[in-house]
N, C-alpha and C positions, 0 to 999 in steps of 0.2 A: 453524513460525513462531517456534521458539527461538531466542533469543542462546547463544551461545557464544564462548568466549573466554581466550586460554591466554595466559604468558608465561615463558620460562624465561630464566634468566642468571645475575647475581651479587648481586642486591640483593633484597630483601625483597619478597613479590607479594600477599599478601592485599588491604591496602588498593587497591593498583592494580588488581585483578581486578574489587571490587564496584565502585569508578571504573568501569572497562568496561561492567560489566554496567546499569548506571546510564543510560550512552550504547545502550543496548538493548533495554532493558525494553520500548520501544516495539511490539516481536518478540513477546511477552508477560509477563504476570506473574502466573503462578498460581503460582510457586512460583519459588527463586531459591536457589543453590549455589557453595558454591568448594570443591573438592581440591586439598592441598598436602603435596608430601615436604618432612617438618622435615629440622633437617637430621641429626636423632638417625636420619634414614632410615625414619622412622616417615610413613604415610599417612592423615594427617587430613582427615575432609569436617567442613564448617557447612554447613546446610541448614534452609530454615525454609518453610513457607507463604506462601501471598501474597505481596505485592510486596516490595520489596528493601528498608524498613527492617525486615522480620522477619530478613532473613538482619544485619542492621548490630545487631541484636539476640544473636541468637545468636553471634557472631563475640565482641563486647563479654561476654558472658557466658562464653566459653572461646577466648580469644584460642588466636591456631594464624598460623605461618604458616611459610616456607621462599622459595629462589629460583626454583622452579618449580610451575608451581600451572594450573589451569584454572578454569572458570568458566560458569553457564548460568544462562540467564532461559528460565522455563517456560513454553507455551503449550498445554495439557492437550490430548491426544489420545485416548492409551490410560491409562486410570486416572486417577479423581478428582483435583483439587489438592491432595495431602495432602504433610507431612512422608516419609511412605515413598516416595511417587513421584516426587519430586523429586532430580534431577542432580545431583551428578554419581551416576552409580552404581559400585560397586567388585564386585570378584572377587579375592580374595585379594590379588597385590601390584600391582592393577590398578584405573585407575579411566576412566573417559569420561564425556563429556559428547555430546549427539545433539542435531541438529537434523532432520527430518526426518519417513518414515514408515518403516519397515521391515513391507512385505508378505509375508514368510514366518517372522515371529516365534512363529507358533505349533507351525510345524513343527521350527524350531528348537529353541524349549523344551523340545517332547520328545525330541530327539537328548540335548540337553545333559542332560534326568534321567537316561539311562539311563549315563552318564558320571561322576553323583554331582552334578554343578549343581542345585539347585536355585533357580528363581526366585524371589523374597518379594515380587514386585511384579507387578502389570497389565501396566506398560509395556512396549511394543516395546524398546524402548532398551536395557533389561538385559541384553537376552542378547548383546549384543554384547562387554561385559564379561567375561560369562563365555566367548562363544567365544574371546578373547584369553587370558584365564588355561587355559582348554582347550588350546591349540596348548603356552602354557610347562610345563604340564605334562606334555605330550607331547616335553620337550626339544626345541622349537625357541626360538632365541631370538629377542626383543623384533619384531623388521624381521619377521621370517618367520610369527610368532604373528598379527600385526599385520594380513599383507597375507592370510593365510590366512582371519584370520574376514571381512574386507572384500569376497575372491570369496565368501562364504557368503551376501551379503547382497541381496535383492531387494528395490528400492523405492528411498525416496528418502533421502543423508542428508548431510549435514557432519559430520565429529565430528574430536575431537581424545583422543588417550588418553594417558596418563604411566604407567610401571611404577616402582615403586618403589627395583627394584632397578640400574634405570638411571636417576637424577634429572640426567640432562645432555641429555634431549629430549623431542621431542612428537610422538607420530603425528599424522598428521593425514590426511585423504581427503573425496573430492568426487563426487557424483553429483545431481544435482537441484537440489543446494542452494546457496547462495552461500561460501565458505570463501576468504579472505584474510590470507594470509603475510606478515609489518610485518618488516621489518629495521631492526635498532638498533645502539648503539653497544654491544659482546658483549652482544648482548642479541635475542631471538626474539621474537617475536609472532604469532597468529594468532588470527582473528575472524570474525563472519558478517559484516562488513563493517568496509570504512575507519574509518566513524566511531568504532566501538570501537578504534582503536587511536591514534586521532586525538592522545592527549593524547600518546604515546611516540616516534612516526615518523613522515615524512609517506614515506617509501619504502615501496610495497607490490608483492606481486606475488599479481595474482588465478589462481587454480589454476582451470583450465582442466576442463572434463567429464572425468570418467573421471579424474583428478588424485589422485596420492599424495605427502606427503611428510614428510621428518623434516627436522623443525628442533630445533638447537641453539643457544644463544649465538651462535656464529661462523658458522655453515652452514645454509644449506638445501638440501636433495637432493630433488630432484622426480622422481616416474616416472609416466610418461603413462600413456593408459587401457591401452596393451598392455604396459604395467611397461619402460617403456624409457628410459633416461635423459632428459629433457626440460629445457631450458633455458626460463625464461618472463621476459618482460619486466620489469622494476622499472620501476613506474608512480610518480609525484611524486602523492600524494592530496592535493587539495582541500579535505579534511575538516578542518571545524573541531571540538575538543575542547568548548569553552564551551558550557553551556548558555545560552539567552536566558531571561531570568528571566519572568514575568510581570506585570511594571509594574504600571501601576494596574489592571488588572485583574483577574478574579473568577479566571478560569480561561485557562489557554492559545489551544482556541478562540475563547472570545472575542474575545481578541487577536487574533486569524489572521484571522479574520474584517474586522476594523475594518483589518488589513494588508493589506487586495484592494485598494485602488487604487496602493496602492506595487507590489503582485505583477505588477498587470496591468501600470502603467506600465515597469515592469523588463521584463517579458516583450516586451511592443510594442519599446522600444527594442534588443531584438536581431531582430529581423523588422522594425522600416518604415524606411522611407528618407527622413524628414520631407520634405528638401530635395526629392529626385526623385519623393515624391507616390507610390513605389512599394512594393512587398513587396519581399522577397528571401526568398522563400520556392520563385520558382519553379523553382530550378535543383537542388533537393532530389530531385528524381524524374524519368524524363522523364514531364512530364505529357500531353504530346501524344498519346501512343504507347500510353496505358493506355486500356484499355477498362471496368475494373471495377477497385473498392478496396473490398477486404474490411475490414472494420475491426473491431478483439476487443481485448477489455479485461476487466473485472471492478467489480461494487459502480457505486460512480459515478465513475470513469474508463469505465464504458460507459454508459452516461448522458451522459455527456460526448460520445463519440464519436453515441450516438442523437440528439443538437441537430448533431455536424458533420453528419451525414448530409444534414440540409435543408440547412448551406449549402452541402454541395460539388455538392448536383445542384442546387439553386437556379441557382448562380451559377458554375458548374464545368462544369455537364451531364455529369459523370461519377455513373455508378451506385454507389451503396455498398451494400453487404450487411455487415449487423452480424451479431453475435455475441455472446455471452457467453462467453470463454476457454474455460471449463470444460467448454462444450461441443462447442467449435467443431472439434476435429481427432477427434473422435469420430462425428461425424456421416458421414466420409469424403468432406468437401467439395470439391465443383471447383473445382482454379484452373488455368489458361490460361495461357500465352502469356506472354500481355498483363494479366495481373493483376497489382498491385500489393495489398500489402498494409499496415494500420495497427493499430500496439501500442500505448495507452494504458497510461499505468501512473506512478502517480507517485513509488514505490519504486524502479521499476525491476527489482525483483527478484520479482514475483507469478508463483508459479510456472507456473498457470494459463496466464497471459498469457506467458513464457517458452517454454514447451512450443509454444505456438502457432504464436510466431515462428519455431521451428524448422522445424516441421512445413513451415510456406510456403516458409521458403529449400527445403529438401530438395526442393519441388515446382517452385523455380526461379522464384518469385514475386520482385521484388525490394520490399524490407522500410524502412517507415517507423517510428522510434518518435519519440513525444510521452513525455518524461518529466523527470521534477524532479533527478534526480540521476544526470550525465556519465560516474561512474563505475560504475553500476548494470550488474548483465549484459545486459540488454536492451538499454543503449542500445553496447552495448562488440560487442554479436552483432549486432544491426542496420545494413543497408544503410546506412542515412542515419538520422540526431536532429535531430530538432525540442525543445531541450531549453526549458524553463520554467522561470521565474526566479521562481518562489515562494521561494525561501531553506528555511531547515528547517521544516516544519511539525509541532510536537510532539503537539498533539490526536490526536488514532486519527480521528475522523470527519474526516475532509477538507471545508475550505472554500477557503482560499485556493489550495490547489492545484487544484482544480473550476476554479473561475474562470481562476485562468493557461489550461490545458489547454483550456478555450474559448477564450480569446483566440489562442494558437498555431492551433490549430486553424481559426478565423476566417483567418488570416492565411495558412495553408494555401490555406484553400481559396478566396482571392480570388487570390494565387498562381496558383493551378491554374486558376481559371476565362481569368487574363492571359495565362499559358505556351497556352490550349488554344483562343487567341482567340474568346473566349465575349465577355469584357469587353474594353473601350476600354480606354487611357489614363487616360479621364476619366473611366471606370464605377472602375477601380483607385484614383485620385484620390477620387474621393467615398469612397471605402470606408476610406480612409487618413485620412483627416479625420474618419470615425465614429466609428472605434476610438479615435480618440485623445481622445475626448470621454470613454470607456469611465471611467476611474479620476476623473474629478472625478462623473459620472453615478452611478458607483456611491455614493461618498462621501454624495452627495445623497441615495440610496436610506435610507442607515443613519441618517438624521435620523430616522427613521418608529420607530426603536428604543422608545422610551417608549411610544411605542402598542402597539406589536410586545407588551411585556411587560406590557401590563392584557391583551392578548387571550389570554396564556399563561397567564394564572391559571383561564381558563374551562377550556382542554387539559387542566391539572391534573386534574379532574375526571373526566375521562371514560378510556373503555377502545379504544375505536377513533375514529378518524379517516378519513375517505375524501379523497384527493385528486384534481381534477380540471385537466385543461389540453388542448388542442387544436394540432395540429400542433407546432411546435417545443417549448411549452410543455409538451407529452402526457412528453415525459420528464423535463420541469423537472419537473411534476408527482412523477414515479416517485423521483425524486434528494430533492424534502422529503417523501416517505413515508419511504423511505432513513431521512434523516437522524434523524426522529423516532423510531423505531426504534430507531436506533443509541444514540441516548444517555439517551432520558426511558423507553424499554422499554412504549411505549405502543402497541398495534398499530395498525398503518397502510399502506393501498395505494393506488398512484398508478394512475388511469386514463385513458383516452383519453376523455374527455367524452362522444364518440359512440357509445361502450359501454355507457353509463350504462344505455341502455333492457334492455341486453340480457343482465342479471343483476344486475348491483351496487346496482339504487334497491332491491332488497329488501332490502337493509341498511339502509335511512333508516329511522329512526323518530322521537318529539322528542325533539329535541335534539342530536341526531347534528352533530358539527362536520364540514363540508366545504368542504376550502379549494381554492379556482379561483387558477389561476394565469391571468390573462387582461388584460395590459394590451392597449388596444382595436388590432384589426387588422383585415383580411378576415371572418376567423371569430366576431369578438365577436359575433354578435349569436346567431350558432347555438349558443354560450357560455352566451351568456344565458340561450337557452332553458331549458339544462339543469340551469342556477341554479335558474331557477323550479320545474323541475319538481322538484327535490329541495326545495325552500324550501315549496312546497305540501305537501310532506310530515309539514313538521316539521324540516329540518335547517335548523341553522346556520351558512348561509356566512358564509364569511371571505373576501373577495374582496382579491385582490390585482393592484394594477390602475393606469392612469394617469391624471389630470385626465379625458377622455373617458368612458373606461370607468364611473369614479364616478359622471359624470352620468346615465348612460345606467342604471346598474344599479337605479335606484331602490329601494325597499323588501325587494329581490329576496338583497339580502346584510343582514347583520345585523352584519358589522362590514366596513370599506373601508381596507384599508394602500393610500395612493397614491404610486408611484412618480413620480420627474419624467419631464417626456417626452423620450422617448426616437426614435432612426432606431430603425426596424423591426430592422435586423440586428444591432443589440447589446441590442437589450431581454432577452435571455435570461439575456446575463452581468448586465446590472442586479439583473434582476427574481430572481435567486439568493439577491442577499443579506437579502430580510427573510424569504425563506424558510428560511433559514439560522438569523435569528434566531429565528422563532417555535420552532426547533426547541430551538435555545440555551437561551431563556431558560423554556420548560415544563420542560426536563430540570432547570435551574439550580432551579426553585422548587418540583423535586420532591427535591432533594437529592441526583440520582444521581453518580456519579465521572464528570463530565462529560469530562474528559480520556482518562481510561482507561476505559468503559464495561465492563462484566461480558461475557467472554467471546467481546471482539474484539482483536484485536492491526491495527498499522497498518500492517503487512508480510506478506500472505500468501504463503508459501514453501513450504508442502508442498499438494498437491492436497487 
């Protein structure tokens, strides 16, 4: 889940590196690095802890810089966040930078001691350095040192390396991970994505699995996975450089949060048809012909995908089987024919979820992704895109991209229920008219915000949480356990209500907070019961819920968020956002790094 980030050419790189690394840190930030040949031909690293104003620290304290240089933002795997494990790493006139895992580092390490290498570090990532300084001291040069320790390597990685004693290029290679070539005016770039190069070029060329290349100022030379000359397209990136600042807001989240009715309405207007009352979603797949839609994703883009699930066989009459990525091509699952499969992912780049999609094409499945960003691998290796129109989302806990990815998803699978004549005209028409109530409804929801944040000062308090929800709601439930987690570090797990009996009430005891996700439907009332019986315990529901549901819950909750009312089929994207907020504003009044939380990044890229 590291940034990395190189640029070689004619002008000055340090400050434009930690720029980069800036547009990345989102990958992680336990630690943050630039290497640069001066031009006295000398190989300087600044490296510091923690996030990127320790390195804006260190740099100010011993300026360095030259026209070739690299760059990485850490997300700690092998060995603590400290100054010594932190990127780039060098071996004599050699340095890199890794994103990735490397699974045979330990057998490496002792090849490389008995050669004189020794490692000073934990990390996987080092010995890649030294296999490079290995091969040049075996007089091969730079290309041939290069490609030598990259077959040595098993597992996952992007890197980029510079030798000092050639400062006119950059290796660079691909396996797992994301890695992106910027062409400039004489000038080079490489990145774990567009956006890091956003401020320099918008001409990119993504390097393809198995991909090696050296860039110079002038050239790039690609050789594919069997080292053979490779030509690759120059893509026009979309990326913008700018950051969005955080306006009157606390934190980023926040923001993002109170941005779901522009997300949603942004997303609907590239799927509905106002005028024709239709989707245009159904011609994305053939949906008639499918018998089964597997659906895999990670975190809460699979959360996401467990609410499509009700609606696509609701209203679709097609079967879903979900998955959790991480699992899912481990299991050695069956797909058919006639399967279709679905990639949640609002990166785009989780490698989890990447791995997945492979796995299905190879089985001859054809492949759907849902995701936030057009030029991600996922959505660049997939069949067909369903993209969503959240804009950047900067927070690490995902809200406004949650929401979009339901509302696509919605729009999916009323699509699919149209194309598989399930639904009318007029069943498509009513559904077109719900969704579009979605972003002033939600809007509505976020009034409840002041209540939301007296009920989060009770959270503060305590150490666990239990969430409760019933059918579509059972994984809203699981997504604000998620969320509380992610940022206030309070423990918390989301359940199916009708489990409650059958292990979890032995966790009530007084006081225990338990929040029900339950505005009133079919199921409110079996809901209810399981209010009560945890409320007879001693716990403290938090019911969240609509005008009905309030009435009916009487004394049975101890505090009531009520949602407006909502159609049954978009109550889930509503009823998200004060779950959202409870989570918000406990983390806000516990003081955590609500943006960047303690040892998550918002791009998962290595397994």
């Amino acid at each position: 889940m590291c940034g990395i980030v190189g640029i070689v050419g004619s002008t000055q790189v340090t400050e434009r590196l930690v720029d980069g690394l800036r547009r990345l840190e989102y990958r992680g930030y336990d630690s943050a690095g630039v290497a640069v040949i001066t031009p006295q031909g000398v190989l300087e690293r600044r490296r510091a802890p923690g996030k990127i104003a320790g390195l804006d620290q260190a740099i100010a304290s011993a300026p360095t810089d030259g026209v070739i240089g690299i760059g990485h933002t850490r997300w700690a795997t092998h060995g603590a966040p400290t100054l010594e494990n932190a990127h780039p790493h060098a071996s004599g006139p050699v340095a890199i930078v890794h994103n990735g895992i490397i699974e045979n580092f330990q057998e490496l390490r002792g090849e490389l001691k008995t050669e004189g290498f020794d490692c000073v570090t934990p990390t996987d990532s080092e010995v890649i350095a030294h296999l490079i300084a290995s091969g040049l001291k075996q007089g091969l040069d730079m290309a041939a040192a290069f490609n030598a320790a990259v077959d040595r390597l098993r597992g996952a990685y992007a890197l980029a390396a510079l030798n000092v004693d050639e400062p006119g290029a950059l290796y660079v290679a691909r396996s797992g991970c994301p890695l992106v070539v910027g062409l400039g005016e004489s000038e080079g770039y490489v990145g774990s994505d567009s956006l890091a190069l956003a401020g320099w070029t918008n001409k990119v060329i993504y390097l393809e699995e198995g991909d090696r290349a050296v860039v110079t100022a002038d050239d790039v030379r690609i050789l594919d996975a069997e080292k053979r000359p490779a030509n690759r397209e120059v893509h026009v990136s979309r990326a913008v450089a700018g950051f969005a600042d955080k306006g009157e807001y606390r934190h980023f989240m926040e923001k993002e949060i109170h941005e779901q009715p522009d997300a949603i309405a942004h997303t609907l207007s590239r799927y509905v048809d106002v005028d024709a009352g239709r989707f245009n979603t159904g011609e994305l797949l053939d949906w008639a012909n499918i018998n089964r839609l597997l659906s895999t994703a990670c975190g809460t883009a699979f959360y996401a995908g467990a609410i499509g699930k009700h609606w696509f066989e609701a209203h679709a009459r097609l079967a879903v089987e979900i998955d959790v990525a991480s699992e899912f091509r481990y299991r050695d699952p069956v797909i058919g024919p006639r399967d279709a499969a679905l990639f949640i992912s609002q990166s785009g780049e989780t490698a989890d979820t990447l791995a997945a999609l492979r796995y299905c094409k190879a089985a001859g499945a054809k492949t759907l992704a849902v995701v936030n960003v057009a030029e991600s691998s996922i959505a660049r290796e997939a069949d067909a895109i369903a993209q969503t129109q959240a804009g950047p989302e900067i927070g690490v806990a995902s809200t406004k991209a949650f929401t979009a990815q339901l509302t696509a998803l919605a729009c999916l699978a009323i699509g699919a229920g149209r194309a598989r004549g399930v639904l009318t005209e007029a069943d498509e028409a009513r559904f077109v008219t719900e969704l579009l109530e979605a972003p002033r409804l939600i809007n509505a929801a976020l009034a409840a915000e002041p209540q939301i944040e007296v009920i989060a000062h009770r959270l503060t308090q305590v150490r666990d949480v239990l969430y409760l929800g019933r059918g579509v709601y059972h994984p809203l439930a699981m997504e604000g356990a998620l969320k509380l987690k992610e940022i206030s570090y309070i423990h918390a797990e989301g359940y199916a209500a009708g489990e409650l009996k059958h292990g979890p009430i032995a966790l009530i005891e007084e006081g225990t907070p338990v929040v029900v996700a339950a505005p009133y439907d079919g199921l409110f009332e079996k809901t209810l019961s399981n209010m009560q019986e945890v409320a007879a315990r001693g716990a403290e529901v938090i019911l969240i819920t609509d005008d009905k549901g309030a009435s009916l819950a009487g004394d049975a909750a101890a505090h009531v968020v009520t949602m407006p009312d909502c159609p049954d089929f978009i109550r889930p994207i509503v009823a998200a956002a004060p779950i959202q907020l409870l989570a918000y504003h406990t983390a806000s009044l516990k003081g955590t790094d609500v943006d960047q939380p303690r040892n998550l990044a918002k791009s998962v890229t290595v397994e």
